[in-house]
C-alpha positions in Angstrom: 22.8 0.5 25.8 20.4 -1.6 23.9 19.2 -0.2 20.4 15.7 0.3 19.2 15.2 -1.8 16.4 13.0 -1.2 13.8 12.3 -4.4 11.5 11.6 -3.2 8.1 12.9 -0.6 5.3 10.2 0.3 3.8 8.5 3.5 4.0 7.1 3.0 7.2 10.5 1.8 8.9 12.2 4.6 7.5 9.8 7.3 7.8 9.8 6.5 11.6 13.6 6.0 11.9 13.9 9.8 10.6 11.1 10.7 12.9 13.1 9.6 16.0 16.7 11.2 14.8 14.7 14.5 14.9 14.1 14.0 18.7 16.9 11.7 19.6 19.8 11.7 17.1 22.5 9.1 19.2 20.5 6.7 20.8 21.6 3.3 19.0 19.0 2.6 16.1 19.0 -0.6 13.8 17.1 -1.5 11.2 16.8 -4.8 9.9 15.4 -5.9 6.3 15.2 -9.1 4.2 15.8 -7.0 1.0 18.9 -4.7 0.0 17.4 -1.8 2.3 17.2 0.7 -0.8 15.2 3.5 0.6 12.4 4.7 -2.4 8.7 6.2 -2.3 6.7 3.0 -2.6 3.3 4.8 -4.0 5.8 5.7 -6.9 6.2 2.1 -8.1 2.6 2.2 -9.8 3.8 4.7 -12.2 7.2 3.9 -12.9 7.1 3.9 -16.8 6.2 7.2 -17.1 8.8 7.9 -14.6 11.5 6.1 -16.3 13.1 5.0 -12.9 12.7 5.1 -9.4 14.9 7.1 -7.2 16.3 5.1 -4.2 19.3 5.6 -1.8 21.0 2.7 -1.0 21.6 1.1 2.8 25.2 2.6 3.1 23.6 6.5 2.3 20.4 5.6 4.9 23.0 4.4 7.7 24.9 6.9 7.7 22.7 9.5 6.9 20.8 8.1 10.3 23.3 7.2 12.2 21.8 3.7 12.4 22.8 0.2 11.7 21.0 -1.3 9.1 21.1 -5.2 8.7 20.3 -6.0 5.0 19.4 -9.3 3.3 18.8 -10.6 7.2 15.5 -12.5 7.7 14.0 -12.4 11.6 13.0 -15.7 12.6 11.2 -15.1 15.9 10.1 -12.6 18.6 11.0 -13.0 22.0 9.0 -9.9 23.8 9.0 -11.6 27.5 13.6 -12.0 26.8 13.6 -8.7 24.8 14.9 -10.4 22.1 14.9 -10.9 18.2 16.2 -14.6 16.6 17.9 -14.3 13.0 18.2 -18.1 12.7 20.7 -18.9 15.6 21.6 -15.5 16.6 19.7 -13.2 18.8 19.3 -9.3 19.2 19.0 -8.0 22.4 16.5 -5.0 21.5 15.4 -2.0 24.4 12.2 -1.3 21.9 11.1 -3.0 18.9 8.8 -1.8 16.2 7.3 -3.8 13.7 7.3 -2.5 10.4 7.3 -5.6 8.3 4.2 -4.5 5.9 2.1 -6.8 3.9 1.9 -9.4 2.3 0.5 -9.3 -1.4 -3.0 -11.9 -1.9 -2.0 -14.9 -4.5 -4.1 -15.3 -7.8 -5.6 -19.1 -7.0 -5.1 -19.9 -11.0 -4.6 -23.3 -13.0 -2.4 -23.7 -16.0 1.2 -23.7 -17.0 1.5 -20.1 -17.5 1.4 -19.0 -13.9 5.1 -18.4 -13.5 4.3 -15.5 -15.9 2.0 -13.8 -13.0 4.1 -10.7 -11.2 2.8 -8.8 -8.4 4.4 -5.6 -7.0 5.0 -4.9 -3.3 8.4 -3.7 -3.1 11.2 -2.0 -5.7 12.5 -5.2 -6.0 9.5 -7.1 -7.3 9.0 -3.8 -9.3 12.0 -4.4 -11.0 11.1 -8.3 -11.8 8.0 -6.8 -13.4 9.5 -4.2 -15.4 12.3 -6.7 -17.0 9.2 -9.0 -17.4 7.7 -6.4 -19.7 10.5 -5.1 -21.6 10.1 -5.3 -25.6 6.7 -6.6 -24.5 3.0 -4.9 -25.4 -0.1 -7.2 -24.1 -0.4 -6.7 -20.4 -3.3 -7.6 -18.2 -4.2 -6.1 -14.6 -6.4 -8.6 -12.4 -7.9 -6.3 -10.4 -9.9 -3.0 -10.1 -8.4 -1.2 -7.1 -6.8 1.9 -6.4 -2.7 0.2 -7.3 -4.7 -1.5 -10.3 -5.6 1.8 -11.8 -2.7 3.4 -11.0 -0.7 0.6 -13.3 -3.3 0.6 -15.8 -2.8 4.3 -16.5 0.7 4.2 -16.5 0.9 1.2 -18.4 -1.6 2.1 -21.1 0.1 5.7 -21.7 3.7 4.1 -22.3 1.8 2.0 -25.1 1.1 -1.0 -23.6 -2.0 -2.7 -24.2 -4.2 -3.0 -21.2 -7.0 -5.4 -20.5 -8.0 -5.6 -16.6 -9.8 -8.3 -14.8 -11.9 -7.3 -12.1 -14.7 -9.7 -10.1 -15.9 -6.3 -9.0 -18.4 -4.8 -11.6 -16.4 -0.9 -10.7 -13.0 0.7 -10.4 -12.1 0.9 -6.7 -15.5 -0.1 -5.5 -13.7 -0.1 -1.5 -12.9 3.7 -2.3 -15.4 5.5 -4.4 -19.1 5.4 -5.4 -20.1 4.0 -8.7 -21.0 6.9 -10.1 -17.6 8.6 -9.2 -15.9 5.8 -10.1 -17.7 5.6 -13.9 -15.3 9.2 -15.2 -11.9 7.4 -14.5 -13.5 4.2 -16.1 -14.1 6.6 -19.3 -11.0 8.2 -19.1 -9.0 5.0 -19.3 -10.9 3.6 -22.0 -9.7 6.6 -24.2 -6.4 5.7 -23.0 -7.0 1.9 -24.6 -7.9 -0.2 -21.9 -10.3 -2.6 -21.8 -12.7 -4.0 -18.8 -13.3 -7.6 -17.8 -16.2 -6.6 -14.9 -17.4 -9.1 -13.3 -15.4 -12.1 -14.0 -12.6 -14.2 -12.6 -9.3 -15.5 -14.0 -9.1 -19.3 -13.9 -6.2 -20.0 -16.5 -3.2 -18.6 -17.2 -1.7 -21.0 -20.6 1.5 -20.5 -22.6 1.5 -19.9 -26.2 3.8 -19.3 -28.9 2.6 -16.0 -28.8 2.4 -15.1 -25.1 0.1 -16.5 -22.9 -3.6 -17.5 -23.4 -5.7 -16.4 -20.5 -9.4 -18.3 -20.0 -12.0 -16.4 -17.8 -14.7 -17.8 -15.8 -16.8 -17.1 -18.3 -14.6 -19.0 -21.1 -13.8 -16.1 -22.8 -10.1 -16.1 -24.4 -7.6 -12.8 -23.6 -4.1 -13.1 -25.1 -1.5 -11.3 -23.7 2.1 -11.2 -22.6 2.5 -10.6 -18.8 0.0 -10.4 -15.9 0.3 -8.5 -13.3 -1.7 -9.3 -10.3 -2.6 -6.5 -8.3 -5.7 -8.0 -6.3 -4.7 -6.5 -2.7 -2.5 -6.5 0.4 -2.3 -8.5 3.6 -1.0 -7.7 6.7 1.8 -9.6 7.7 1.1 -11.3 11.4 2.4 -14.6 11.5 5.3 -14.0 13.2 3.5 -11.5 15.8 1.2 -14.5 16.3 3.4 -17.2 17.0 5.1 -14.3 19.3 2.0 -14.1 21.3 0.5 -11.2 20.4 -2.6 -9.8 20.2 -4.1 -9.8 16.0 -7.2 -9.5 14.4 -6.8 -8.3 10.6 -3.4 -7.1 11.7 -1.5 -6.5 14.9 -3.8 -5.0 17.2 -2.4 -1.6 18.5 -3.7 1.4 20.8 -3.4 5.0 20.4 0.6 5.2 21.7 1.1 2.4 18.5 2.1 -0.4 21.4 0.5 -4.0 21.1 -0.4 -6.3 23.8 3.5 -7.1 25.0 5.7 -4.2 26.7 8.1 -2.4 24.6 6.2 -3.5 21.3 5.0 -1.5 18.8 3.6 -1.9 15.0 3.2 0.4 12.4 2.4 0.6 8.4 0.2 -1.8 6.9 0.9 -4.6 9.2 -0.8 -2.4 12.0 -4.3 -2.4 13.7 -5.8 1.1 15.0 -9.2 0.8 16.1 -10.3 -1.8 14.2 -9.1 -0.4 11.3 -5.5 -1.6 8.9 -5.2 2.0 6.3 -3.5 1.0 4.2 -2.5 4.5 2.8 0.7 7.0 3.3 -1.4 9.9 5.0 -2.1 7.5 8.1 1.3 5.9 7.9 3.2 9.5 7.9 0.9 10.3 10.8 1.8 7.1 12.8 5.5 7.6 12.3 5.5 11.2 13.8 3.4 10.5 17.0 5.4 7.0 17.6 8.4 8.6 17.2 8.1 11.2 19.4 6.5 8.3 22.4 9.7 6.1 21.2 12.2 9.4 22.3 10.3 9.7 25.7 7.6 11.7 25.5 4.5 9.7 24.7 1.8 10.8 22.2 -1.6 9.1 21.6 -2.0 9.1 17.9 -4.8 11.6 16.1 -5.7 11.3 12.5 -6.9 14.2 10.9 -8.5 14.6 7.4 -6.5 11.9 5.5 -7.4 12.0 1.5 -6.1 9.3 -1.1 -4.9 10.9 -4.0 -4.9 8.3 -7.0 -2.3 8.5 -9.6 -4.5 8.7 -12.5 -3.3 11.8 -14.2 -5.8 11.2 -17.4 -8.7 11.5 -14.5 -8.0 13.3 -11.2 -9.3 11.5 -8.3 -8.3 12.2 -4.8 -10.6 10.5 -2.0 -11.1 10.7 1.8 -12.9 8.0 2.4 -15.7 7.9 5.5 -14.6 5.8 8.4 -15.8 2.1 8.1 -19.6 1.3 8.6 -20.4 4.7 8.8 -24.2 5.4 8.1 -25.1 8.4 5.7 -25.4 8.7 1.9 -23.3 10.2 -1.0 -24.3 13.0 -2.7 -23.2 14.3 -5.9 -22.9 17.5 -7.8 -21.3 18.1 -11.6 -20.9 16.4 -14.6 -19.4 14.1 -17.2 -15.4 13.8 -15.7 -16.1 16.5 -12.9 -18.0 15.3 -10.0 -17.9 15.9 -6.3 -19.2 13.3 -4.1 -20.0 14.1 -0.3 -20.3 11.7 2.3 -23.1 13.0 4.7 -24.8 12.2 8.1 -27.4 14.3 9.5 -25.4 16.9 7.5 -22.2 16.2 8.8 -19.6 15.6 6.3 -18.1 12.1 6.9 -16.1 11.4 3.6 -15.6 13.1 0.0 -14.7 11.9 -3.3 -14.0 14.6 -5.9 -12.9 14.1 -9.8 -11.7 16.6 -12.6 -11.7 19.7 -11.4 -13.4 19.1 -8.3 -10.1 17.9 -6.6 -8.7 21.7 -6.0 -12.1 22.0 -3.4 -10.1 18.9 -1.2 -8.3 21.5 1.0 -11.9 23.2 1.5 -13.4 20.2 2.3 -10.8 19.1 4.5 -11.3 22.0 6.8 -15.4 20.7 7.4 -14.3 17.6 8.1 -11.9 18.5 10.7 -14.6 20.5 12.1 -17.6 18.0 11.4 
């Protein structure tokens, strides 16, 4: 019997593969990854220092604890949908389902100057672990880059004593997540921490120097520091679904069973489309794995989100956000004061979104109830 194969290890490809053993533990399952297939929480890499370490299990403990084949270090080459088939360089799988769980891939900082080797960006726990060799002994860091994994780093980084300027074209913190106004208490809370704010400007240079590296803003301003970590945003990964011949927009267009436009297809994680929309969050990517995996075992399940909230990793300000579905019309409204603020998305009085701070975020479960009712 032909497996399903699943490509990708990360938390999608192995949220799903666990998914499907609870419905169907013999079938023949493989995974296949271009990394060592270590199986870790990905949304913990942002705050790694304070964690000391990540906790992983490697492929052996994931194979066997799945009853899977997992195929590490191995790069896929092409996509065969109309043979069935996968191509790793001259090889080919044979596969009775495939599901695309490749991810994203992170933006590039378009910089000049001989310092640009000295730019890390974290994606996986192996690029995590380039960047935290890269910052051993090491005190100056900057973060280009005001989102929601930007933060996250900049809080970690700044309370295990690292120095902390960030670089942001955007003029807020997470300005695709929260208001301005909700956004303004974390921005306060982090400059107590130590870090400092670059809004509205661009990175153009990254120099060496004998004392680090020499950064030059658009505006011509100087910032010296040691590493930069480029955390400017995600991409889904399509080439390879396009050369394949299927269907993509932002990312590989899905429907509401997770299958794209050839048979026996699917997508999930950040490299998929739902409706128009790539979430890039775990919520909607926990949600995907359990409906898919219960469609993969035989019993088909069109996918439902419910409320899903973002909870930032900013211990020194709470956050948690559930953001209102794109191109919504409404307004935000907003109760409390200084670090405590609840923000609600409404429409005609129907609550679309929410964005709480301080010690507004214990009213989430409350006002996850109005939205699933709204």
């Amino acid at each position: 019997m032909e497996p399903l194969i699943i490509i990708g290890t990360g938390l999608a490809g192995y949220t799903l593969a666990k998914e499907f053993r609870k419905h169907d533990p013999h079938s023949p399952l493989t995974l296949i990854t271009a990394d060592d297939g270590r199986y870790y929480s990905k949304p913990m890499l942002s705050i790694g220092m304070s964690r000391k370490q990540i906790d992983s299990a490697d492929a052996n403990e994931m194979a066997e604890q799945l009853n899977a084949s997992i195929l590490t270090n191995t790069r896929v080459t092409a996509i065969d949908p109309q043979h069935h088939l996968i191509k790793i360089g001259r090889d080919e799988l044979r596969y009775r389902q495939l599901v695309l769980a490749w991810g994203a891939d992170v933006f590039q900082l378009e910089v000049e100057g001989d310092g640009i080797e000295e730019i890390y960006s974290v994606n996986n726990l192996q690029t995590y672990e380039v960047f935290r060799k890269a910052i051993s002994g090491k005190k100056r860091v900057a973060i280009v880059g005001s989102g929601l994994v930007g933060c996250e780093f900049a809080n970690d980084l700044a309370a295990s004593e690292h120095h902390v300027e960030m670089i942001s074209q955007s003029h807020t913190l997470m300005p695709k997540l929260l208001p301005p106004d909700v956004a303004a208490p974390l921005q306060v809370c982090l400059q107590a921490l130590g870090v400092h704010f670059h809004f509205g400007i661009g990175l153009a240079e990254v120099n060496r120097t004998d004392g680090g590296l020499e950064l030059v803003l658009n505006s011509g301003k100087l910032v010296h520091v040691d590493v930069v970590l480029s955390a400017i945003g995600i991409k889904p990964h399509i080439s390879m679904a396009l050369e394949a011949g299927l269907t993509v927009n932002e990312g590989i267009q899905v429907n509401h069973l997770l299958e794209t436009s050839e048979p026996d297809v699917f997508a999930l994680g950040d490299c998929a489309e739902v409706d128009g929309h790539v979430l890039l969050y775990v919520a909607p990517l926990m949600a995907c794995a359990k409906t898919l995996a219960r469609t993969l075992a035989g019993h088909p399940t069109p996918l439902r989100y419910g409320p899903m909230p973002v909870g930032v990793k900013t211990p020194i300000c709470p956050v948690v956000v559930c953001p209102p579905p794109k191109g919504s019309l409404g307004q935000w409204q907003i109760h409390g004061e200084g670090l405590d603020l609840r923000a609600c998305f409404v429409q005609e009085e129907k609550l679309l979104g929410y964005a709480l701070t301080g010690q507004y975020v214990k009213e989430k479960y409350a006002l996850n109830k109005k939205l699933s009712t709204s």
